[in-house]
N, C-alpha and C positions, 0 to 999 in steps of 0.2 A: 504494500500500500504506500502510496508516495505521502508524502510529509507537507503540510498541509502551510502557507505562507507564515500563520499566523503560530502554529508548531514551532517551525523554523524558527521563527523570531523569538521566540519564549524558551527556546533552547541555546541559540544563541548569546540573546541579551543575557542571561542567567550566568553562561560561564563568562563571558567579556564582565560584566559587574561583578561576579568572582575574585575573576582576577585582580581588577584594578580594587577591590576592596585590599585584598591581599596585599597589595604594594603601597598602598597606604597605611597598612600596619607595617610592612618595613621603612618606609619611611620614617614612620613615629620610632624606630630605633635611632634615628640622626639625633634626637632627642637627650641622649644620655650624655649629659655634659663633662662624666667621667674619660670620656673617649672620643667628644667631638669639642670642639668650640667653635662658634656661631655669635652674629650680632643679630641684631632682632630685624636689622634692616636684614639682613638672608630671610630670617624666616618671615616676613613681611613678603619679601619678594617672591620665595616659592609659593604660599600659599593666595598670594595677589593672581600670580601665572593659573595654580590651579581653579580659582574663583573663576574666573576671566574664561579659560575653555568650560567648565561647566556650565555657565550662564549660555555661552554658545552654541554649546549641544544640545541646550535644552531650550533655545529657542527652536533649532532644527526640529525638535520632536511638536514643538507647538505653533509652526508654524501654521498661519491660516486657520488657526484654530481661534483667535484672536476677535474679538470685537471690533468695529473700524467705527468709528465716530461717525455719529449721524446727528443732521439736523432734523 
């Protein structure tokens, strides 16, 4: 039986968000000031970068999905 768009996509999305969950908690190991050292303008700037594509992607998913101003 072939796999159905909406299958596909829910098997997909599931391990892609997986993952990047995952490397977001290796990320949060950069964290351990015992073994790294960091200004907060770093972490301002990684976590600015990661804001900035999320807001992006997540316009992509809602795109036209949007209300338009009317009179």
């Amino acid at each position: 039986m072939e796999e159905s768009r909406r299958e596909r996509f829910k098997r997909i999305a599931t391990k892609r968000t997986n993952e990047i969950l995952e490397k977001i908690r290796i990320l949060g190991n950069c964290s351990n000031k015992s073994s790294y050292e960091y200004t907060d303008e770093e972490v301002n700037k990684i976590f600015s970068e990661i804001d900035k594509q999320l807001r992006s992607i997540k316009a992509r998913f809602l795109a036209g999905k949007r209300e338009r101003f009317k009179l």
